[in-house]
Every structure is written in structure tokens, then in C-alpha cells.
N, C-alpha and C positions, 0 to 999 in steps of 0.2 A: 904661480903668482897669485899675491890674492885679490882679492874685493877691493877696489878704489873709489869707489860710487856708492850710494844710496841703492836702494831697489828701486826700478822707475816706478814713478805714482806714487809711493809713498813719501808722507808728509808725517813727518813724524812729533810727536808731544810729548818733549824733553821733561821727567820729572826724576832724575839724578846724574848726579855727576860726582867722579871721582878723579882729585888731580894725581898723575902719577909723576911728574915732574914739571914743577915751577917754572923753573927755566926754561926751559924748550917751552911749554903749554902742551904739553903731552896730556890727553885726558882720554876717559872711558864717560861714557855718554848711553844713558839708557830710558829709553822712552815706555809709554803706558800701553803701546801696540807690539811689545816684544819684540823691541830693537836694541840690540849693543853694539855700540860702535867705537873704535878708538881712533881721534880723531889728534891732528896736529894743527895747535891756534896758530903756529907761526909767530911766536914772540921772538925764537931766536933770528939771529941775524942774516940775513938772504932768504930767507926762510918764508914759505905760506901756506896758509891754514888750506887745509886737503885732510880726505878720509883717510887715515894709514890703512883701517881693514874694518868691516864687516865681520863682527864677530859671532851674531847670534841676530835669527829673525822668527818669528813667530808667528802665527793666527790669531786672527779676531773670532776665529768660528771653532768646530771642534773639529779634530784632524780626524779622518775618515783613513780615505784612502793613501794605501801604499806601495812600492813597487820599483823592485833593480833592474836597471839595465843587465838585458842577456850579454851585451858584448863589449860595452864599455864600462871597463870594471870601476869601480868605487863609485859608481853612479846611482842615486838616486833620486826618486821623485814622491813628492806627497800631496794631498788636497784635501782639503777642509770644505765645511759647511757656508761657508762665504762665497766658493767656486776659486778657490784662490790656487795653482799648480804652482810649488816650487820644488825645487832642484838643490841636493847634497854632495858635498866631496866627503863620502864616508871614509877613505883614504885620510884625509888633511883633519877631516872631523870640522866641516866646517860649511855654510851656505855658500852656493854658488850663488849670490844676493844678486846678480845683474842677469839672472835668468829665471823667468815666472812667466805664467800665464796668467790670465782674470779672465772668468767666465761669467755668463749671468745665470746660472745655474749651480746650485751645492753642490759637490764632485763625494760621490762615495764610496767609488774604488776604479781602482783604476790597473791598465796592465800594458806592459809591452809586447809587443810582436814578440815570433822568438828571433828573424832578424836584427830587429830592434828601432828601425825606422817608421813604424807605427806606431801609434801610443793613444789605450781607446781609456776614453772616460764613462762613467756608469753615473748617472746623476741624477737630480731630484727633477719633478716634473715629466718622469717616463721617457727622458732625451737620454740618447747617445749619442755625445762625438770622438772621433776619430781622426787625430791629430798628425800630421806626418813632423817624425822627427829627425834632425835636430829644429827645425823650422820652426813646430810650432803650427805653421797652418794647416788649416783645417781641411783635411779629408775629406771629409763625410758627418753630415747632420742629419739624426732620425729621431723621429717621437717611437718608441718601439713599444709602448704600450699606450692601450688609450683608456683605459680603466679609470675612474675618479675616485678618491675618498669622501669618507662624510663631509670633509670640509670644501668638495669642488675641486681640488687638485689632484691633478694626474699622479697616481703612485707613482713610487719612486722606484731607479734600479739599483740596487745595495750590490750586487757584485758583475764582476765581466770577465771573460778566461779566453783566453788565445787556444786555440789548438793548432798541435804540431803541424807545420806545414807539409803540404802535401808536394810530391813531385813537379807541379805545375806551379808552383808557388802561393796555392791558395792554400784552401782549410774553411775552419769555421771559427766563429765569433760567437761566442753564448753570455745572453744577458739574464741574469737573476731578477725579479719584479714581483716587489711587493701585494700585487696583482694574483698571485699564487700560480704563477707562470714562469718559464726559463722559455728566452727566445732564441733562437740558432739561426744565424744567420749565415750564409756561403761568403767565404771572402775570397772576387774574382781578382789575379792579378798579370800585369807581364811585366818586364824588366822596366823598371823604371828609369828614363834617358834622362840624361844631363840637359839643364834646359827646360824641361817638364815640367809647368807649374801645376800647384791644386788645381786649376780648374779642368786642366786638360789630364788628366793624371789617369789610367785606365782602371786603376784600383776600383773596387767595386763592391758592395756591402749589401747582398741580394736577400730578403726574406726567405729563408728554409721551413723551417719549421718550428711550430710551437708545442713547448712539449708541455704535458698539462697532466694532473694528479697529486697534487699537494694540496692538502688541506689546511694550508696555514700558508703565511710567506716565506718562499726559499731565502736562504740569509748565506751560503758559501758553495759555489760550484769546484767543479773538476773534472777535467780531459783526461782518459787513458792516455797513456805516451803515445800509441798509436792513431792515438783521435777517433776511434770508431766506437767508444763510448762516453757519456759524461754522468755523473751523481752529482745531486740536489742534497742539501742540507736543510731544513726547515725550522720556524720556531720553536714548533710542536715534537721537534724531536724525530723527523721523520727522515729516511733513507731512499731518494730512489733513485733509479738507473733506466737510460732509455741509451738506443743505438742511434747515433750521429744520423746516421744516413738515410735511414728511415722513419724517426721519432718513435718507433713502438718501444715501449714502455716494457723492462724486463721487473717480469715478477716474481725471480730470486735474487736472491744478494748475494748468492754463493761465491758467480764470476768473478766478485767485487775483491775476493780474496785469491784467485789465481791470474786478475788482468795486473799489469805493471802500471802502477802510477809515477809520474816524473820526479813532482814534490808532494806530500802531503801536505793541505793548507787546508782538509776540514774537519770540522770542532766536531762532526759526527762519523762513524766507521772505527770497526773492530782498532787496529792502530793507533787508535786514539782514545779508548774505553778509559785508560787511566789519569787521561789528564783532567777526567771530572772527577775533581774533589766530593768526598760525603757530604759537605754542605756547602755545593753547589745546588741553586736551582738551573730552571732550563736558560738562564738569561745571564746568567752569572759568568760563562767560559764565549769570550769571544774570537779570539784568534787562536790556529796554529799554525806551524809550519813545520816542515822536516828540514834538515840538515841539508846539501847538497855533498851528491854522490862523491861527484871526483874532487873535492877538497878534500884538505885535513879534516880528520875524525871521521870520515865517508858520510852516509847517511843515518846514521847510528844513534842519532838523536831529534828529538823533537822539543819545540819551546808554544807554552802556552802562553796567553795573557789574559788578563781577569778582569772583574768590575770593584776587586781589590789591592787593585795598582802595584798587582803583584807579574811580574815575568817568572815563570816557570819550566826549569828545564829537566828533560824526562828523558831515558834511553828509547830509540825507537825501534818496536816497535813497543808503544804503551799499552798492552792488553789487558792488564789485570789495573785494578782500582787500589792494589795494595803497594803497588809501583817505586821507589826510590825515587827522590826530587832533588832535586836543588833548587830553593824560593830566593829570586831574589826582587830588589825592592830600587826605589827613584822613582816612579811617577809620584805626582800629587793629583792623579785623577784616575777615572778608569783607563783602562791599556785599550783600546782600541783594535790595534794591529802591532803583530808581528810579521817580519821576513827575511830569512836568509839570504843571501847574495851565494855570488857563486865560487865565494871563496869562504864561504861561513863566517860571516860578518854579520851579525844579528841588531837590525835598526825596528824600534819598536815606537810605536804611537802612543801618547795620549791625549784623551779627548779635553780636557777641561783646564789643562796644564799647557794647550797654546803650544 
């Protein structure tokens, strides 16, 4: 079924219209906030003016973060620089317009559980939340860094990564922060009963560890499949590795090529050596992602996205810089984010393009 409503809260500022039939008052309706809608005036007879569908919505800000449901397939979620969470039928190719969030925070990446009833936000101002879904309400609220910049505001967190859960149903939660820090946090859980609201919810989001040795700001994390390590991506181009469970810091990278990763989602490690172009700078390759395993094509490939609104897709694993591509092209701004779904459905961001 689709969209019969507006998106709550928004107020939209109609500046085209196009009649697709007279008679009826059938019309497409497009506003300056990236709204399409096709709506019915109700000129015919019994007949009144109602949304027929939501066809397309957009941001005021630049779109950040991205992220598929592990279990409920064709589903996705995005957030912008606004704090603004909406929700996709990748399937229908179409917004879920009557489901969003408003934050009062920028959201800049964001992740699901791997059950999928969690959904944490990594945001500006050093806050993490942690959203139980489908709800929506909120979990859990942390300032997880307290670091300022020149300007007085608390760094930002640019990424956040689930790790696999653990037999007891926790794991850990790792925040990236421009702070030159990744935070790790324990996530305590028990079965959550019918009835259970937030507030009484035993979910639980405990300080572990901060892991520290980047000389610049981490910008893409990742969990081994088994969780008992994670690697840092940095500005500056830097690689490191530290174990979950204790935070020491390993000082080879050798592991990093016999541990199993689930997906590849960073722009730095041997796997990914080719998806920097010769005229890339360090600022230039923002996103990757691997294929997923048990779809079609298996894990067999990897897709980059640039600051020249380019998607690029690679075999994986990418190691050499001499690599075969296929470029292809639609944004009208820089790509932001890429991600596979888990039937290899590749939905991509961009930032300036709303």
C-alpha cells in the first residue's frame, strides 16, 4: 500500500505543478523542501481531493548517514545534517513518508542491531542515541565524548558499528569521534517482554573502553565477525587495530588479513587498495561497502563513492590500484554513502543533492 499522507510536521512550499489529467484534477505537486506528491483535487464526481501517494522526500541538510535493516528486507533508513531519520521501501523504490524521526542533533551515521530492534545514531555534539525499533523510542542517551573544538562545541561522532552479538545477547557498541578517539561500549541485554516500555527496558549501554592512538580523527569503523576485534580508519590515512575486550592496541596489521570481516565498509585496508583512484586525494574516496555473502554475485564485489558523484563498482577483493571498474554516475553532489542490503541492493547517498 502506499503513502496517503504528508510526512507529519512537514509544511510544504508548493513551487510546481504539473496537470496529468484535467478532468479528474489528477496532478504531481512539487515543493522547494524535496517533496513530490501526487495528489487527487476531486473535480470528478463523488470524488475528494486526498494524497494518492508520496512519491519522493528529501532533506534540508546533507544526507550523512545510512543503513539496512538486518531482517526486514527492503528496508531502509537515512539521516541528514538537520537530525532528520527517514525510512525507505527499497523493494517499491519508494519513501515510507509517514515514518521519520526529528532529532535535535545532526545524525551522521547510523546502524542497526544485528537483531534489528535497536537502531543507534552517531551525531553531532559528541551524543549518542539509541532508538528501540520499530518504535522509535529512545533507549538510551549519552554525551560519549566531552572534547570541544575551536568553536566550543563538543566533537562530533562520524561513525557507530554493532558488533556481533554475543551468546547472552549483548556485544559492544563502538563510537568513532572526531576527538581522535573510538569509544566501546558493553551492550547489557535480556529478553525483552511484551509490555516493556523505554523506560523500564533492561537494555543497557555501559562504558568499556576507550581506545586511543590516532593521530587525526577516526572517520569508518569495523568489527571482526567474531567481535573480538575492531579497526579505525582515520583522516590521515592511518590503520589501527585494538581487541574488544581488552582495548590493547595491536601493533601489526598482519591479523587484519587472516581475521574474517562480515562486510567491508572501510575506505582504508589492503581490500580496498584499489578503490583509490591516482587522483584521489586523502579526502576524495568516502564510502565503501562489500557485496553481501549469501546473495547473488556472493561477496565478490565492492562499490565506492567519491567527492565526484561518482559510484564505483570493483571486484572484491580490490588490491591492486590497476583494478577494473565500472563508474557509474546520478548524483548531483558528492556520494556520501554507500550500502549493500542483504540481497545486494546497492542504495547510495548524496550529500548536496537532498
Amino acid at each position: 500500500p502506499g503513502a496517503d499522507r504528508l510526512p507529519k510536521g512537514m509544511r510544504p512550499r508548493w513551487n510546481n505543478v504539473l496537470v496529468l489529467n484535467q478532468k479528474t484534477g489528477l496532478v504531481l505537486l512539487g515543493s522547494e523542501n524535496h517533496l513530490l506528491v501526487l495528489v487527487d483535487l476531486g473535480l470528478a464526481r463523488g470524488a475528494q481531493r486526498r494524497v494518492v501517494r508520496v512519491l519522493q522526500v528529501g532533506y534540508n541538510g546533507e544526507c550523512w548517514a545510512l543503513a539496512h535493516h538486518p531482517t526486514m528486507q527492503g528496508l531502509c533508513a537515512s539521516g541528514d545534517s538537520k537530525g532528520v531519520v527517514r525510512f525507505w521501501d527499497t523493494v517499491r523504490k519508494r519513501p515510507l513518508a509517514n515514518k521519520s524521526y526529528k532529532n535535535d542533533f545532526p545524525v551522521y551515521a547510523m546502524e542497526f542491531s544485528a537483531s534489528g530492534d535497536l537502531l543507534a545514531l552517531a551525531q553531532g555534539e559528541g551524543m549518542l542515541d539509541v532508538l528501540f525499533f520499530p518504535s522509535l523510542e529512545r533507549a538510551a542517551r549519552k554525551r560519549i565524548s566531552h572534547e570541544k573544538d575551536a568553536e566550543g562545541k563538543f566533537e562530533r561522532l562520524c561513525d557507530v558499528k554493532f558488533s556481533t552479538p554475543e551468546q547472552d545477547g549483548g556485544g559492544y557498541l563502538a563510537c568513532a569521534c572526531w576527538d581522535q578517539r573510538v569509544y566501546l561500549l558493553r551492550v547489557t541485554r535480556t529478553s525483552r517482554k511484551k509490555g516493556i516500555d523505554a523506560e523500564t527496558d533492561p537494555t543497557q549501554f555501559i562504558p568499556h573502553k576507550t581506545l586511543k592512538g590516532n593521530s587525526s580523527s577516526p572517520t569508518h569503523l569495523m568489527f571482526t565477525a567474531d567481535g573480538q576485534y575492531i579497526m579505525s580508519n582515520s583522516k590521515d590515512a592511518q590503520i589501527l587495530i585494538w581487541k574488544t575486550c581488552s582495548g590493547e592496541r595491536m601493533h601489526s596489521l598482519s591479523m587484519a588479513r587472516d581475521a574474517r570481516w562480515p562486510q567491508w565498509t572501510c575506505i582504508l585496508g589492503w581490500p580496498a587498495i584499489g578503490c583509490w583512484q591516482t587522483d584521489y586525494d586523502l579526502t576524495d574516496l568516502t564510502a565503501v561497502c562489500q557485496t553481501a555473502a549469501p546473495a547473488p554475485n556472493g561477496s565478490h564485489y565492492i562499490a565506492a563513492g567519491d567527492d565526484n558523484q561518482c559510484i564505483v563498482l570493483y571486484r572484491f577483493p580490490a588490491h591492486s590500484t590497476d583494478c577494473d571498474f565500472s563508474l557509474n554516475f546520478g548524483h548531483a553532489s558528492h556520494v556520501t554513502n554507500v550500502r549493500f542490503n542483504s540481497s545486494n541492493v546497492l542504495v547510495s547517498a548524496g550529500g548536496n543533492d537532498h
